[in-house]
C-alpha positions as a Markdown table, in Angstrom:
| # | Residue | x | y | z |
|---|---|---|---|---|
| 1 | Unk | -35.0 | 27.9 | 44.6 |
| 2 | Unk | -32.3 | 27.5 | 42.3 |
| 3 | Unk | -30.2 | 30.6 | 41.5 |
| 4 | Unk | -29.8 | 30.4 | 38.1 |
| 5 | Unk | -33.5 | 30.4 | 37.9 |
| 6 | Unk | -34.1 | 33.8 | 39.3 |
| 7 | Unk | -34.4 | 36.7 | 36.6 |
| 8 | Unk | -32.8 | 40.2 | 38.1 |
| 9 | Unk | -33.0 | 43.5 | 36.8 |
| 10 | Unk | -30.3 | 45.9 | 37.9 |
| 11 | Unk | -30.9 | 49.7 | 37.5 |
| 12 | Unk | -28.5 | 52.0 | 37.9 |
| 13 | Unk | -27.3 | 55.6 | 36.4 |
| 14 | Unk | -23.4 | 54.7 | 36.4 |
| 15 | Unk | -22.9 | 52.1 | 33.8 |
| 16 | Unk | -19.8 | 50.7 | 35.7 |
| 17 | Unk | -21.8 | 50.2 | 38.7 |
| 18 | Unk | -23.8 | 48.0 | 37.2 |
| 19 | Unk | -21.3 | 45.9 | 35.6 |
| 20 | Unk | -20.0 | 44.9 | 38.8 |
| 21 | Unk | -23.1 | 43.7 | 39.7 |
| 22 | Unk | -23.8 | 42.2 | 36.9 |
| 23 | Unk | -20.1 | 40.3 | 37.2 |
| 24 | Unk | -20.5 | 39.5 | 40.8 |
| 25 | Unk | -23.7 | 38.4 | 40.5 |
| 26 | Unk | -22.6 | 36.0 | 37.5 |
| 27 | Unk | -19.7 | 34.7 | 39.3 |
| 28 | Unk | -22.6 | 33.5 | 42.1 |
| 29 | Unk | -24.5 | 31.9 | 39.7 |
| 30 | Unk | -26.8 | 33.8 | 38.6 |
| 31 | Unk | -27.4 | 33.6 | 34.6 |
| 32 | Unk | -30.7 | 36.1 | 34.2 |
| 33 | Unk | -29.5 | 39.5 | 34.7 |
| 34 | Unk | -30.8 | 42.2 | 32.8 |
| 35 | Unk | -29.2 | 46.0 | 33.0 |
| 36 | Unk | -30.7 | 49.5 | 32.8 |
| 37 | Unk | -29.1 | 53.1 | 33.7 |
| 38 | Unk | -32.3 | 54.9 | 34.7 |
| 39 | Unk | -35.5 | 54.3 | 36.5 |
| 40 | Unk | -38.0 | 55.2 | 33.9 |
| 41 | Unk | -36.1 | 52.4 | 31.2 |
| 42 | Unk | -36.3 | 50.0 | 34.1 |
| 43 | Unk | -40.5 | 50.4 | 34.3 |
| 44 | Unk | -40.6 | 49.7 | 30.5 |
| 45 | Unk | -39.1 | 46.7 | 31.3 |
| 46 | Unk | -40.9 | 45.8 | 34.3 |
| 47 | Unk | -44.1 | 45.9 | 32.1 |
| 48 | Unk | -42.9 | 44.0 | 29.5 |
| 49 | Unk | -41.9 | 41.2 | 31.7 |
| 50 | Unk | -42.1 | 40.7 | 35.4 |
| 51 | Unk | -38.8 | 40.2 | 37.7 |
| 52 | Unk | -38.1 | 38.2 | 40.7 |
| 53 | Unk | -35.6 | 40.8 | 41.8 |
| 54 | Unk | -35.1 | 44.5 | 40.9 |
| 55 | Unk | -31.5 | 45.5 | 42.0 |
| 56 | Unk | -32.0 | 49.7 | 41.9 |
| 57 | Unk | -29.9 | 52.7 | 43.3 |
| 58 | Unk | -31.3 | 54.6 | 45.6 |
| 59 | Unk | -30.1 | 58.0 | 44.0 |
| 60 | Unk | -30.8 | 58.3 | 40.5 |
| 61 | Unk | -31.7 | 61.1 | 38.4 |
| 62 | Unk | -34.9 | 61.8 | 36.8 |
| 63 | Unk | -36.8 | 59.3 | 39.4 |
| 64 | Unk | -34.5 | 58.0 | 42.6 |
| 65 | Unk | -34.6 | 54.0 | 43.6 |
| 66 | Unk | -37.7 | 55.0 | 46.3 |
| 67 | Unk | -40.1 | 56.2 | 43.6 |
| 68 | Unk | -39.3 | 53.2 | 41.6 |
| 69 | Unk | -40.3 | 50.9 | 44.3 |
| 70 | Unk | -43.3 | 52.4 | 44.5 |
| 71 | Unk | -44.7 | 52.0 | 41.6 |
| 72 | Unk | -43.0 | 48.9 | 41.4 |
| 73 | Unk | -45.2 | 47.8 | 43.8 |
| 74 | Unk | -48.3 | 50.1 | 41.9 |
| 75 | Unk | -47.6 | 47.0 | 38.8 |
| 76 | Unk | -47.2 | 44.2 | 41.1 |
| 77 | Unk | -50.9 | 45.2 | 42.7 |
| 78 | Unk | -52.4 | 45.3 | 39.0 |
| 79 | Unk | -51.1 | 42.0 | 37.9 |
| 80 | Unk | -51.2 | 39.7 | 41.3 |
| 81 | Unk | -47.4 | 39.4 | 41.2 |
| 82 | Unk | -44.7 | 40.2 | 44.0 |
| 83 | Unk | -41.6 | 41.6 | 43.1 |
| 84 | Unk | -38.4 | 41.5 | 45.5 |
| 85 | Unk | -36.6 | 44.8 | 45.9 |
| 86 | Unk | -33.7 | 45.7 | 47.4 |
| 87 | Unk | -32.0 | 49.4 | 47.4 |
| 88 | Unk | -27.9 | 49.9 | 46.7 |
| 89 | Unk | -28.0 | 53.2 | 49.2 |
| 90 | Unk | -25.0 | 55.3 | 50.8 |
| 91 | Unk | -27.6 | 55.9 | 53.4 |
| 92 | Unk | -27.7 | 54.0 | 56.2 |
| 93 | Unk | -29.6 | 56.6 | 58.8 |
| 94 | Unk | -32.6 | 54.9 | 60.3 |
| 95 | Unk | -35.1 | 56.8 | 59.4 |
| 96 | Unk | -34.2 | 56.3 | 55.9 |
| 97 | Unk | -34.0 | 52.8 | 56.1 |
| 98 | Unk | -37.2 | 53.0 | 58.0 |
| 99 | Unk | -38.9 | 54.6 | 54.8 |
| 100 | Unk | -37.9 | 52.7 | 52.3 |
| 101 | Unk | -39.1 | 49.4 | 54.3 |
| 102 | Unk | -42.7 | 51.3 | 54.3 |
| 103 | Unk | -42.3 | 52.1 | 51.1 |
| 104 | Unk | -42.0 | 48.5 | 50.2 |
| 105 | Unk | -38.6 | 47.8 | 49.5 |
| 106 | Unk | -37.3 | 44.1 | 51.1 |
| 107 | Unk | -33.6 | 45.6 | 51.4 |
| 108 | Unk | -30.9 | 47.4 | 51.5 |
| 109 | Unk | -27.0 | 46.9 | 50.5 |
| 110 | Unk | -24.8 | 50.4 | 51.6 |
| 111 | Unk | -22.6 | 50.9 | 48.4 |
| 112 | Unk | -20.1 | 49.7 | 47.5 |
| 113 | Unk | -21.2 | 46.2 | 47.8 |
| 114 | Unk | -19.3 | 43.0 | 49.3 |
| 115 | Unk | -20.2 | 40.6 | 46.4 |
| 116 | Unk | -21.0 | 37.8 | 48.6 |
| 117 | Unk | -22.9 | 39.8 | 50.7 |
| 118 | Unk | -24.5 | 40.9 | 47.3 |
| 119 | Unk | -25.4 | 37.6 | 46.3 |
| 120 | Unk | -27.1 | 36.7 | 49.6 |
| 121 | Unk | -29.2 | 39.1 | 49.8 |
| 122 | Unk | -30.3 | 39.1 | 46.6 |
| 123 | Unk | -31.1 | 35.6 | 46.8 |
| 124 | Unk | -32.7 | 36.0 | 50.1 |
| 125 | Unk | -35.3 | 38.9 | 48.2 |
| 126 | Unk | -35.7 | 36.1 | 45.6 |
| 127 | Unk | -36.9 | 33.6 | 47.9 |
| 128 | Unk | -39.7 | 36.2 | 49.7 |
| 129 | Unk | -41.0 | 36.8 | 46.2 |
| 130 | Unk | -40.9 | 33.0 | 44.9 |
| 131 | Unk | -42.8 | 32.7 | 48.4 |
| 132 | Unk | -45.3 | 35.5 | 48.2 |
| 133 | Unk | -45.9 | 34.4 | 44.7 |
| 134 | Unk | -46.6 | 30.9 | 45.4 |
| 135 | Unk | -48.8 | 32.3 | 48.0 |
| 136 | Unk | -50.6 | 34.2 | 46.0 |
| 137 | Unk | -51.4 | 31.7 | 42.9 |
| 138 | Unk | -52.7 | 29.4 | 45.6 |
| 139 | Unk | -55.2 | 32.1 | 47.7 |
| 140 | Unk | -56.0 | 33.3 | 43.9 |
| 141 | Unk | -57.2 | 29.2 | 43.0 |
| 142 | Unk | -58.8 | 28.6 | 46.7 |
| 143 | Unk | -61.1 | 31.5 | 46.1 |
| 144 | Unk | -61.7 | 30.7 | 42.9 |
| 145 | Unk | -63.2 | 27.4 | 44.0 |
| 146 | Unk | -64.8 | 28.9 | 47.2 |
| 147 | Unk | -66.5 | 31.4 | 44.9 |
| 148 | Unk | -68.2 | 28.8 | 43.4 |
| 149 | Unk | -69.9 | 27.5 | 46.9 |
| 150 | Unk | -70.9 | 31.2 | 47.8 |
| 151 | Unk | -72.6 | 34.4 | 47.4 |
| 152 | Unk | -70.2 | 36.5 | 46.2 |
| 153 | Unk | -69.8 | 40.4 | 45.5 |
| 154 | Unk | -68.6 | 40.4 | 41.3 |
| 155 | Unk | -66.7 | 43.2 | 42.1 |
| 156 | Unk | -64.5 | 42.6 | 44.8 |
| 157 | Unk | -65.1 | 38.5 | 44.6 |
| 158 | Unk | -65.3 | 38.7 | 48.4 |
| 159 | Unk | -68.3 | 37.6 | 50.0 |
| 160 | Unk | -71.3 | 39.0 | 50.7 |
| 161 | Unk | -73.1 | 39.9 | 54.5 |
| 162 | Unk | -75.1 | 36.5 | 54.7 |
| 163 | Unk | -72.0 | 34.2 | 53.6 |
| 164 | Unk | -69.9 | 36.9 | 56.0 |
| 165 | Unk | -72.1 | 36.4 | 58.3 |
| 166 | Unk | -72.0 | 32.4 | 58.7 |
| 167 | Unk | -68.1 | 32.2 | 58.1 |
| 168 | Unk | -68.1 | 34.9 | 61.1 |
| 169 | Unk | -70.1 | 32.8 | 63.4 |
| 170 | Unk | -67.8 | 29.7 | 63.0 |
| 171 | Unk | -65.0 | 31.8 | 64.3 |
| 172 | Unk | -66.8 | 32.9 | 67.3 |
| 173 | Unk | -68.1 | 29.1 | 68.0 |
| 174 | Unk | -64.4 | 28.0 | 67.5 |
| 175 | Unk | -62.8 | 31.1 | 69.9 |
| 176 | Unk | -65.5 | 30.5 | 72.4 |
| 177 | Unk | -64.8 | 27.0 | 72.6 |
| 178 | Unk | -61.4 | 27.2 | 72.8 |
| 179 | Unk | -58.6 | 29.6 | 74.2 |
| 180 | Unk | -58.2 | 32.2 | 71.5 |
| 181 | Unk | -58.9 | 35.0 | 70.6 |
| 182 | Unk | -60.8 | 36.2 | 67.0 |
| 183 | Unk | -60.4 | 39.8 | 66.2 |
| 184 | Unk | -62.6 | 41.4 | 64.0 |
| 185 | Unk | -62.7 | 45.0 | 62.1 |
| 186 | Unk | -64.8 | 46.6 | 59.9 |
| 187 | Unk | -62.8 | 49.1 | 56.9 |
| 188 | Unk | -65.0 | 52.0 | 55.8 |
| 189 | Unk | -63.9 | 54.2 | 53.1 |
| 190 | Unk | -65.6 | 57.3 | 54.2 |
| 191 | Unk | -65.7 | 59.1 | 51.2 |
| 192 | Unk | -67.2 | 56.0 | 49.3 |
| 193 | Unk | -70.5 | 58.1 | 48.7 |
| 194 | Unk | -68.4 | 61.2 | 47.0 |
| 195 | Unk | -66.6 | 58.8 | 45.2 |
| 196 | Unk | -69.9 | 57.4 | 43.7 |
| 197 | Unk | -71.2 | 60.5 | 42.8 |
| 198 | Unk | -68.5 | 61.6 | 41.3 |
| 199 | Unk | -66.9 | 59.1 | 39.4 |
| 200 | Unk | -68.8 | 56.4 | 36.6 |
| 201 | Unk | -69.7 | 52.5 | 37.5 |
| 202 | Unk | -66.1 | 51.5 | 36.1 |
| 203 | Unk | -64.0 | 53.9 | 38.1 |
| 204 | Unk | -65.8 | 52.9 | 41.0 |
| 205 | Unk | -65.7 | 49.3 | 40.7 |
| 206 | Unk | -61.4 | 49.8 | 39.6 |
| 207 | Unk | -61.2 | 51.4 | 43.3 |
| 208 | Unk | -63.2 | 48.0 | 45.3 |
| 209 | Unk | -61.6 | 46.0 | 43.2 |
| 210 | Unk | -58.2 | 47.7 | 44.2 |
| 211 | Unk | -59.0 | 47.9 | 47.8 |
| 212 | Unk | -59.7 | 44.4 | 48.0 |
| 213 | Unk | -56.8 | 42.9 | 46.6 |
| 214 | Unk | -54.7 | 45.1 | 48.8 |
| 215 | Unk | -56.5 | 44.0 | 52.2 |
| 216 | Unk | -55.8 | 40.3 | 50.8 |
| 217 | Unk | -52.9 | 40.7 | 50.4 |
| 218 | Unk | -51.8 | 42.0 | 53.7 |
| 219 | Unk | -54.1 | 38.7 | 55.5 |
| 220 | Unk | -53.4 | 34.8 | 55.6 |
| 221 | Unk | -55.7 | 32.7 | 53.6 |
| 222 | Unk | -57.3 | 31.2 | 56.9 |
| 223 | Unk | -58.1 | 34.7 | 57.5 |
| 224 | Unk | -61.3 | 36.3 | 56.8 |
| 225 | Unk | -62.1 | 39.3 | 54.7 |
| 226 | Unk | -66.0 | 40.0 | 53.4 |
| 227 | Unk | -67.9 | 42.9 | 51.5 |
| 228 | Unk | -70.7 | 43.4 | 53.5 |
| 229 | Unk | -72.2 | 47.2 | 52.4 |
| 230 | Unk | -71.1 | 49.8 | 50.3 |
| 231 | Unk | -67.9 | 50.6 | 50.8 |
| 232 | Unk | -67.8 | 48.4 | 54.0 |
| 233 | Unk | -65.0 | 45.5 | 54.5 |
| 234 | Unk | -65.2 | 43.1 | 57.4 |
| 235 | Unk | -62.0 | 41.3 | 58.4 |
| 236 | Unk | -61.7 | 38.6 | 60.7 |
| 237 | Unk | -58.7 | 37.2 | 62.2 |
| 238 | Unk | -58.5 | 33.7 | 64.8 |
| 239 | Unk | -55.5 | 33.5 | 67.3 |
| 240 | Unk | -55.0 | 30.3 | 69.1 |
| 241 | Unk | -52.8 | 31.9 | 71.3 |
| 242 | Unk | -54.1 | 35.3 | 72.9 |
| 243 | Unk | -51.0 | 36.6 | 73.5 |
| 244 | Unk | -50.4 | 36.4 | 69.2 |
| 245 | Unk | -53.5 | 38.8 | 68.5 |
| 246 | Unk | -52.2 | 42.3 | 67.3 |
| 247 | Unk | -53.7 | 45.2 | 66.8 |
| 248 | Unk | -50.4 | 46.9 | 64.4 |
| 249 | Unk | -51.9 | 43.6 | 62.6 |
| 250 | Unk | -54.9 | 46.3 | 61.4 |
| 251 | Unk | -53.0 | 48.7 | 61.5 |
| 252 | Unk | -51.0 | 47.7 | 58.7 |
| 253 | Unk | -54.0 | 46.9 | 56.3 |
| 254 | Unk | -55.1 | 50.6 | 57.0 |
| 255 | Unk | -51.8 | 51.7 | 56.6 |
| 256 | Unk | -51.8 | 50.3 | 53.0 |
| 257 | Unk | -55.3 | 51.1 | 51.9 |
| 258 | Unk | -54.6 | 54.7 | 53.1 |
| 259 | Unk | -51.2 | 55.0 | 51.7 |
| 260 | Unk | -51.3 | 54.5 | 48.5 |
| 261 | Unk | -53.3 | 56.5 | 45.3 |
| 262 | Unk | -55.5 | 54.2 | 43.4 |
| 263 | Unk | -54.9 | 53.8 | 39.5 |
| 264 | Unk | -58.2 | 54.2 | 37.8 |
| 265 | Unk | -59.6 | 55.2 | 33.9 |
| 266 | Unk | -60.0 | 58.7 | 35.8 |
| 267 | Unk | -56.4 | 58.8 | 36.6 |
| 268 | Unk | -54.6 | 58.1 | 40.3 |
| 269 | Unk | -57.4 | 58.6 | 43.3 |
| 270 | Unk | -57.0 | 58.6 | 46.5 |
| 271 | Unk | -59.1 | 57.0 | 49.5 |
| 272 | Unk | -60.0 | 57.9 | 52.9 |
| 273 | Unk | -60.4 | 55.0 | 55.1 |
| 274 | Unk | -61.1 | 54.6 | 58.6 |
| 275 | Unk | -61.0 | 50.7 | 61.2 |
| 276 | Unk | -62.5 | 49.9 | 64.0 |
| 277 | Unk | -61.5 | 46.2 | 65.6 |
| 278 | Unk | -63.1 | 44.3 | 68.5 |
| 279 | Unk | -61.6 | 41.1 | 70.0 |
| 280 | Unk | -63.6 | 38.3 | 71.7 |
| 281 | Unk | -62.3 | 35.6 | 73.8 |
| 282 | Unk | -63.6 | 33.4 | 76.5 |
| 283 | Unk | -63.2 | 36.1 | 78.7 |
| 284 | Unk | -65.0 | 39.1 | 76.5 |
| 285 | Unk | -67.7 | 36.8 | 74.6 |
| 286 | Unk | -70.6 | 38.0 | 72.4 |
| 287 | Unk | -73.8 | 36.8 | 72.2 |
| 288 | Unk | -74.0 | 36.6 | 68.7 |
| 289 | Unk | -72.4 | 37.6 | 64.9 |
| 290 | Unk | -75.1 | 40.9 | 64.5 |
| 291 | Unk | -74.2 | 41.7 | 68.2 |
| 292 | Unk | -70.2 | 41.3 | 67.1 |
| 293 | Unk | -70.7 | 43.8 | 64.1 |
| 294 | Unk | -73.1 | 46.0 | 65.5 |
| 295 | Unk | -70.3 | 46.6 | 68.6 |
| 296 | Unk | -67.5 | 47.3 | 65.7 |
| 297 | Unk | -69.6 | 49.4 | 63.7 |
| 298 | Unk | -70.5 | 51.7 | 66.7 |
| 299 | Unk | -66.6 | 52.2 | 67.0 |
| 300 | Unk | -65.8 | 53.2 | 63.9 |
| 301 | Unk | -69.0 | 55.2 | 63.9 |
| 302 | Unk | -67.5 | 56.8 | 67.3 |
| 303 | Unk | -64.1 | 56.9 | 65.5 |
| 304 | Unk | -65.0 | 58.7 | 62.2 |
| 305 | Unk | -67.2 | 61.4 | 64.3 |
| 306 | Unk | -64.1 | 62.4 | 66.2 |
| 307 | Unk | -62.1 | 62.2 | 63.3 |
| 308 | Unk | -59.7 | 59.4 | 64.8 |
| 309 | Unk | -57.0 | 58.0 | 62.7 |
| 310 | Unk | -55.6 | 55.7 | 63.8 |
| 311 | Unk | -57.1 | 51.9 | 64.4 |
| 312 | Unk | -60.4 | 52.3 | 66.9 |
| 313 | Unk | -60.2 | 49.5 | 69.4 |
């Protein structure tokens, strides 16, 4: 990644704050910098034209650096893109720091910046987005040929119970004749039926459509993820080493579909979701795929009655 090829977007309420950057971010070698002095100016922007870095304060009027990132983040999951974004902050408490990670930000520089330090890590923010977006154009064109081999859902373009079904039981033949472990969860959104009622075809099938490209996007593309009912998501997951299989794994993909309001023609919903996972090795083996999903399902069954919510293992 060369860094005259990266395009940055610097946002910032004092205007000689973001000369400096902009300077000492020239005098690296970077040549596509673009400057705006408040947040909502820099979403105009964003929409017009996608960045490989936003460069934003934290404390801003009108909408702060955090809020920005967030819907930063709201674009990025509309149009398949990842953008890098790292936080100028006088704030350098963890817990802070720990909520602007979870809110998506990459990083943080505490103000006033070093200007090599500056340039590091705004190349190092530009490389995990060139990354995740080379990732994603290549998952986006191996599905799009592997959806031509298989029943798929046109809604979610994931596939279907019986296509599920036999990818499924290739994992477990592969885990059971190996050392390994596969993990496998079911995602329910529990108010899917509400949802329905209340809200047209198109609404609906913005929210699947949503949900699915956030699960995707938290999984590998050897990983598997399947529509197989209404409102139902099966994800698989194959370790080669035991000792590698995570349950904060899940736990992250339900942190995401949770988090988050949905943008819909109704406006912003939000969704209530609920996992269950089971993992089977040589140790804990299952006789079969139905057996597998019927023992996950009883989980999160178990789970949802007692109102669990957290990941049901």
């Amino acid at each position: 990644m060369i860094r005259d090829e990266l395009s940055i977007l610097v946002v910032d309420d004092m205007k000689f704050s973001c000369e400096f950057i902009r300077r000492a971010l020239i005098k690296e070698g970077y040549t596509s910098i673009e400057v705006v002095n408040n947040a909502p100016d820099a979403l105009i922007r964003i929409k017009d034209s996608a960045f490989d870095v936003v460069l934003a304060d934290w404390l801003m009027p009108e909408m702060d650096g955090l809020e920005l990132a967030q819907k930063i983040r709201q674009l990025d999951e509309e149009r398949n893109h990842y953008t890098g974004i790292v936080l100028l902050t006088a704030k350098d408490d963890i817990a802070s720091i720990r909520k602007a990670f979870e809110e998506g930000v990459d990083d943080y520089i505490v103000k006033p910046p070093n200007q090599v330090e500056l340039a590091a890590r705004v190349y190092s923010a530009g490389r995990v987005a060139t990354m995740q977006n080379d990732l994603l154009e290549t998952t986006h064109s191996l599905r799009k040929k592997y959806y031509l081999k298989c029943t798929i859902d046109r809604v979610t373009g994931l596939g279907r119970m019986s296509d599920t079904q036999k990818r499924l039981d290739a994992l477990l033949r592969q885990t059971l004749s190996r050392d390994g472990t596969t993990c496998c969860a079911i995602l329910k959104i529990i108010n899917f039926k509400n949802l329905a009622t209340e809200h047209n075809k198109e609404v609906q099938e913005q929210l699947l459509s949503s949900i699915s490209r956030r699960i995707c996007r938290q999984v590998r593309p050897i990983d598997l993820v399947g529509y197989i009912n209404p409102g139902e998501f099966l994800i698989a997951m194959y370790y080669p080493d035991m000792e590698d299989a995570r349950c904060r794994n899940f736990k992250r993909i339900l942190h995401d579909v949770n988090h988050r309001s949905y943008k819909t023609a109704h406006g912003f919903l939000n969704l209530q979701c609920a996992m269950s996972m089971t993992s089977i090795d040589k140790n804990n083996p299952v006789s079969d795929v139905k057996e597998l999903i019927y023992n996950t399902r009883q989980k999160l069954k178990q789970s949802v009655d007692m109102g669990f919510e957290d990941v049901a293992t």
